[in-house]
C-alpha positions, 0 to 999 in steps of 0.5 A: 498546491500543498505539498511536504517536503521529504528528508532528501528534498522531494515535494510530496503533494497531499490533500486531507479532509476532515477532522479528528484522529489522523488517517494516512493512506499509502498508494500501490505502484499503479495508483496515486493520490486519487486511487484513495477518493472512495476512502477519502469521501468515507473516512473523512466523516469521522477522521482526519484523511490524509492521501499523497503521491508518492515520489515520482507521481505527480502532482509530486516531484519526479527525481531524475536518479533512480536511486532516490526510489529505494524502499527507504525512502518511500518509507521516509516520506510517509513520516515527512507527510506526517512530520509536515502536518505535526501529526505524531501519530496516525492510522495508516493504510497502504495498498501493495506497495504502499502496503510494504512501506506501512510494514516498514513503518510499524517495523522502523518507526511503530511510535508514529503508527495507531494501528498499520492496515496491509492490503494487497501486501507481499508480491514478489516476497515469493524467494522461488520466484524472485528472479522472475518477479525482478525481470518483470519489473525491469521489463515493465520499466522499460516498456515504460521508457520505449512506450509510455504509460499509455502502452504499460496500462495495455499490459501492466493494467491488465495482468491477471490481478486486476482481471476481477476488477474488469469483470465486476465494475467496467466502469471503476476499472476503466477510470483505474486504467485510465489512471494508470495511463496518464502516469509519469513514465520517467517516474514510473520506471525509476520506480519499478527499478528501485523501489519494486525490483530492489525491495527485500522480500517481507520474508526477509524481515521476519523477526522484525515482523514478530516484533510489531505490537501495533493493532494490524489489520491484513487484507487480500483477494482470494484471487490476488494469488501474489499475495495471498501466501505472503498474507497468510505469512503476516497473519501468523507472525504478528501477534495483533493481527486479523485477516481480511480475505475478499471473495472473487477479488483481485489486487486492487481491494479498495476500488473494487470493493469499496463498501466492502473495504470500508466496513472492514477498515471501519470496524477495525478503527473503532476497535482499536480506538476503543482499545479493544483489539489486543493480541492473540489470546494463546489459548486460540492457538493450535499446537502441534499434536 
């Protein structure tokens, strides 16, 4: 099985397909390597498609201290998957809390990133509501290690930014809840207390934000309330970006909205590898009056 090997040690499992201009995707907390397969099977016609699991994600090591899982080094890894590959530089997606190290990546390391795709990106940014947000995830990670994955997916799985994946496509969301279900708990948990209740809020990183001069392309359900502020935040920070907003869509874009996704992510890549997505002209800019 392939796998890199990350700065601290950790074996990250990947698959790639394809060939051409490198395509990393990163992960959201309830999804591995697979969650990407409809993006895999699309992309790989026109480029090279990397996919991983994160550390704590099998087929990935799963690392018994729960401070291998800061945001950090999530980060790190998504740079030791392209180190291992001898890539120098690539697109790269993320979904929520892949979408948060895609972030970091263009703030910390913008000269391996193309262009930096944010989807599902900002939950927990909210500062009013940070506390809650940081008690849920520690009572997520204990249900984790009382109950098992099995007893999360029940819950977790079913919170209220998953609900429109229900409603339109039982069939994808019972394989994402499937999923979800098999996942290590171990990992799970040490995730959940380091990376998710431990991550600064985006807001916290404005001005290193501003600075992102890579083509961004930002996308959220309207009804993937979390992040819906922290997406409007990103569209009105960096200057070279666009807004995606899907209809009657929740948290999980790329699954739920696969051809939608697709087209979105497609015709942003040809843009940028065209040269043609360019920052904000300031004449499009409204001023105050």
């Amino acid at each position: 099985m392939p796998h890199a090997k990350s700065t601290d040690g950790v074996r990250l499992y990947y698959e790639e397909v394809g060939a051409g201009i490198p395509l990393l995707f990163i992960h959201e907390f309830a999804a591995d390597y697979m969650s990407w397969e409809p993006q895999m099977r699309y992309f790989a016609r026109r480029y090279r498609c990397i996919s991983y699991s994160a550390r704590g994600y099998t087929p990935s090591d799963i690392p018994t201290g729960a401070d291998a899982y800061g945001y950090e080094r999530f980060r790190d890894d998504a740079i030791a998957v392209l180190d291992h590959l001898r890539i120098a530089k690539a697109h790269i997606v993320g979904l929520s809390m892949g979408g948060y190290s895609t972030l970091h990546i263009g703030m910390r390391h913008p000269s391996r990133a193309l262009s930096l795709t944010l989807a599902g990106t900002g939950s927990g940014s909210d500062r009013a509501a940070a506390d809650d947000f940081r008690t849920s995830c520690n009572a997520t990670a204990a249900l984790f290690d009382s109950g098992g994955s099995g007893e999360v997916a029940k819950h977790y799985g079913m919170g209220p930014t998953r609900i429109p994946f229900e409603v339109k496509d039982p069939r994808g969301f019972k394989e994402f809840f499937d999923a979800l279900s098999r996942h290590n708990a171990k990992g799970s948990a040490h995730t959940l207390r380091g990376f998710q209740a431990g991550r600064p809020s985006i807001y916290d990183f404005e001005d290193d934000i501003r600075r992102i001069a890579l083509p961004t392309l930002i996308i959220v359900g309207d009804e993937d309330e979390p992040c819906v502020q922290p997406s409007l935040f990103l569209k009105n920070t960096i200057a070279t970006s666009g807004l995606a907003m899907f209809p009657k869509s929740g948290h999980t874009v790329n699954l739920e909205e696969p051809a939608l996704f697709n087209q979105t992510l497609d015709a942003f890549l040809a843009l940028v590898d065209a040269g043609r997505w360019n920052a904000r002209d300031p004449r499009s800019v409204r001023t105050a009056r």
